[in-house]
Backbone as a printed PyTorch tensor [residue, N CA C, xyz], in Angstrom:
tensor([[[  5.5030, -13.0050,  -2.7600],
         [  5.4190, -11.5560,  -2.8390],
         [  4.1650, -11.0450,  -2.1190]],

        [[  3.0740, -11.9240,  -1.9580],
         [  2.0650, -11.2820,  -1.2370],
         [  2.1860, -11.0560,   0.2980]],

        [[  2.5820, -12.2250,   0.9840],
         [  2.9940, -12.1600,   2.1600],
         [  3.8310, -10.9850,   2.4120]],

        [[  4.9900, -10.3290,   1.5220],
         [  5.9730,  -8.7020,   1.7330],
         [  4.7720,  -7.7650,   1.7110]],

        [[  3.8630,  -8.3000,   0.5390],
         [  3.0820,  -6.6380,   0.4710],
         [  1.8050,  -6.5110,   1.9660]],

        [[  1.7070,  -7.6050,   2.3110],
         [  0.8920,  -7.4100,   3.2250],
         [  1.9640,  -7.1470,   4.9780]],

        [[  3.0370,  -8.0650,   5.3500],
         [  3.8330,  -7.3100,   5.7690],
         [  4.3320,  -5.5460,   5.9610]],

        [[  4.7390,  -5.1560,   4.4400],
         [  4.7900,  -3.5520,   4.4260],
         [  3.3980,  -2.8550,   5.0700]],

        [[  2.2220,  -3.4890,   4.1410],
         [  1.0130,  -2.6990,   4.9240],
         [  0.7490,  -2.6380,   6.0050]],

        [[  0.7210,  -3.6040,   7.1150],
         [  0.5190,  -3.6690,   8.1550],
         [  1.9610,  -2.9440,   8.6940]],

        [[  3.3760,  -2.7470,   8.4240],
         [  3.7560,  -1.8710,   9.4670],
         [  3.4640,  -0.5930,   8.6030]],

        [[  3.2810,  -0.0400,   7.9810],
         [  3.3030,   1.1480,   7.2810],
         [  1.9520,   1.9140,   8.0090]],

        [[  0.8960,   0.9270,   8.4820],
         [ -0.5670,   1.1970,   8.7620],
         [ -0.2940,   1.2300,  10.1890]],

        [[  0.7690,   0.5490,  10.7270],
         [  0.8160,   0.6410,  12.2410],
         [  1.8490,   1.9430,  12.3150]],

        [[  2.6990,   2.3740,  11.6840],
         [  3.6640,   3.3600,  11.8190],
         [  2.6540,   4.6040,  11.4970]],

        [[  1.6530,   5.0150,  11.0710],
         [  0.8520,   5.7540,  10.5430],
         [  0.0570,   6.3370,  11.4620]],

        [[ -0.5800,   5.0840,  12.4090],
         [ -1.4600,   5.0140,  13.6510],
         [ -0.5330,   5.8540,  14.8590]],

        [[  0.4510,   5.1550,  14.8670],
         [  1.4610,   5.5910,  15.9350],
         [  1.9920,   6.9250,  16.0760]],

        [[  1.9050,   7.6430,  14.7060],
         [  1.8750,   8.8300,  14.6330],
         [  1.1560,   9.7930,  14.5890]],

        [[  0.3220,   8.9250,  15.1860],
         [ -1.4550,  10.5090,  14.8560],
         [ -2.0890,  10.3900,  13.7780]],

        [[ -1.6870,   9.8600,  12.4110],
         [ -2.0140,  10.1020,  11.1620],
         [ -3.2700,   9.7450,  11.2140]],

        [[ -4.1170,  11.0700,  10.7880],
         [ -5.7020,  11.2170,  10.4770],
         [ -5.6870,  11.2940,   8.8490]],

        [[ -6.5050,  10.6520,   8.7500],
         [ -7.0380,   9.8350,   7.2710],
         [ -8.3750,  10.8270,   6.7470]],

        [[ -8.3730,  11.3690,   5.7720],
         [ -9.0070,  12.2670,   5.2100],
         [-10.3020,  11.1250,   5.0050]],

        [[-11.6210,  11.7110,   5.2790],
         [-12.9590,  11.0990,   5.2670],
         [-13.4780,  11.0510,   3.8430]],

        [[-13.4190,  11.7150,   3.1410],
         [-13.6560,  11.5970,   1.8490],
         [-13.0940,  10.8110,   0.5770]],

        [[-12.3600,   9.8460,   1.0660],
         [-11.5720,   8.7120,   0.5300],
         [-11.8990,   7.3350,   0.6940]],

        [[-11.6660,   6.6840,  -0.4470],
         [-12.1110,   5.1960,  -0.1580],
         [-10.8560,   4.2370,  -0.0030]],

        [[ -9.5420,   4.6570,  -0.1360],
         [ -8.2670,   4.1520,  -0.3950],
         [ -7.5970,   4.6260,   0.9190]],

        [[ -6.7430,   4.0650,   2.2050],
         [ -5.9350,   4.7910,   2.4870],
         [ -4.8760,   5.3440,   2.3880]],

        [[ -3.8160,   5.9290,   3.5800],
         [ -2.8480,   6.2320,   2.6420],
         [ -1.6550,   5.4010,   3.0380]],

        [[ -2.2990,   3.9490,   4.0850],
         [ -1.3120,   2.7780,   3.9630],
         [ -1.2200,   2.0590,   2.8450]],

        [[ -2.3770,   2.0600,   1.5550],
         [ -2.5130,   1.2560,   0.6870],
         [ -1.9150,   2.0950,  -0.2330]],

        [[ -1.8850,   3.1790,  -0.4370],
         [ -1.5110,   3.8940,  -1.0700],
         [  0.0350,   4.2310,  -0.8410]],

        [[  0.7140,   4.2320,  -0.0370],
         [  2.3110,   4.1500,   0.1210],
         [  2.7180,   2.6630,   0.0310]],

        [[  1.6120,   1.5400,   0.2300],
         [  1.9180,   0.4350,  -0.2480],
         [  2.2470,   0.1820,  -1.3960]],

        [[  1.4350,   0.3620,  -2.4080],
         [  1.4370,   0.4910,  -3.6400],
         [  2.4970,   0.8520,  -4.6320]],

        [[  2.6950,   1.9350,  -3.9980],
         [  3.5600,   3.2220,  -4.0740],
         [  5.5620,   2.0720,  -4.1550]],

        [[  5.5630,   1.6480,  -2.6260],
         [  6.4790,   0.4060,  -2.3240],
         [  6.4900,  -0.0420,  -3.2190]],

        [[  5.5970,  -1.0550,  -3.4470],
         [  5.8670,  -2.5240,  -4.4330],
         [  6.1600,  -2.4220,  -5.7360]],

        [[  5.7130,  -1.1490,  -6.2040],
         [  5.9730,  -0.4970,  -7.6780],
         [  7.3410,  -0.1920,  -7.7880]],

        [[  7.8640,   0.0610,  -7.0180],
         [  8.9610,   0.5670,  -6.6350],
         [ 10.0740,  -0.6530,  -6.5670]],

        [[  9.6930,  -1.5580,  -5.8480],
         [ 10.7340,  -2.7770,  -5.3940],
         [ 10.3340,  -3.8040,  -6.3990]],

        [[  9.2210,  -3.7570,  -7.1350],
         [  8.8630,  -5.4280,  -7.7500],
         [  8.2660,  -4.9790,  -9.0300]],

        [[  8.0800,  -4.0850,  -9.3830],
         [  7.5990,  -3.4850, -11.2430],
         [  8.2300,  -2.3010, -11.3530]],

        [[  9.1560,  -2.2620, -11.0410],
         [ 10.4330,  -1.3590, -11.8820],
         [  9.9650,   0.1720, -11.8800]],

        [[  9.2700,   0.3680, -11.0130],
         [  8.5580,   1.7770, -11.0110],
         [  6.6370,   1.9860, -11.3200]],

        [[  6.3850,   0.9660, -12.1250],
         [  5.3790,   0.6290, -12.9350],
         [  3.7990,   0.6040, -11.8620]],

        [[  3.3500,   1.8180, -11.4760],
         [  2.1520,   2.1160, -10.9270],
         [  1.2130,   1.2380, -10.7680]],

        [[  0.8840,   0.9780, -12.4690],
         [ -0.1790,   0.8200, -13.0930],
         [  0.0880,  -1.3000, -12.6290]],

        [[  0.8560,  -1.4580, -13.0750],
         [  1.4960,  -2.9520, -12.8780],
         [  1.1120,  -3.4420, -11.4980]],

        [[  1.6080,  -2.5050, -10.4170],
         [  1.1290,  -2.2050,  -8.7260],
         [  0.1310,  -2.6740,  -8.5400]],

        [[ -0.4240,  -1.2790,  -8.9380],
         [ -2.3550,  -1.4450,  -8.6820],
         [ -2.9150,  -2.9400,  -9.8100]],

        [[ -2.8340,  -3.4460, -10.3650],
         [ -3.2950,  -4.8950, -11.0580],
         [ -2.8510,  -5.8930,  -9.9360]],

        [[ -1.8060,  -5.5170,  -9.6810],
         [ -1.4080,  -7.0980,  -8.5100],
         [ -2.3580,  -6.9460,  -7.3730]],

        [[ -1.8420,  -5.6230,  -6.6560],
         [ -2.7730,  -5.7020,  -5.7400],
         [ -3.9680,  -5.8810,  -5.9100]],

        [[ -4.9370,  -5.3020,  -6.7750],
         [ -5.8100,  -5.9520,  -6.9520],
         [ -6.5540,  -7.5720,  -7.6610]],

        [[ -5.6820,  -7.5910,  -8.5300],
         [ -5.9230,  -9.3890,  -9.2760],
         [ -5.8990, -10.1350,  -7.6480]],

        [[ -4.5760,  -9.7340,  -6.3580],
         [ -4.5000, -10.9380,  -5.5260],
         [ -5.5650, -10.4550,  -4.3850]],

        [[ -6.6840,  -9.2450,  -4.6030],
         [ -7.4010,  -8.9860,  -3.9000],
         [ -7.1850,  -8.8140,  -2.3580]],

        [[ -5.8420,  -7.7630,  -2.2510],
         [ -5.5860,  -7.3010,  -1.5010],
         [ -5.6310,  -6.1150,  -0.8040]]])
């Protein structure tokens, strides 16, 4: 599962780039990690945000 979530990020972060997408300066998160997140909660914890953000972070991604 880590190898998908890092997969999604990297095209989500390249589809982002490709479109102009300017990244608000006052943020420490982008908003590839953040539609990442968003993904995996979605496809692999049943909706579950909070579940998301622990993986990604426990696998320090």
């Amino acid at each position: 599962m880590v190898t998908k979530t890092v997969v999604i990020y990297v095209f989500l972060d390249e589809l982002f780039k490709s479109m102009g997408h300017k990244e608000p300066i006052n943020r420490k998160t982008t908003d590839s990690e953040i539609a990442t997140t968003l993904l995996i909660a979605a496809q692999y914890f049943g909706g579950n945000i909070e579940k998301a953000t622990g993986f990604v972070r426990g696998t320090c991604l």
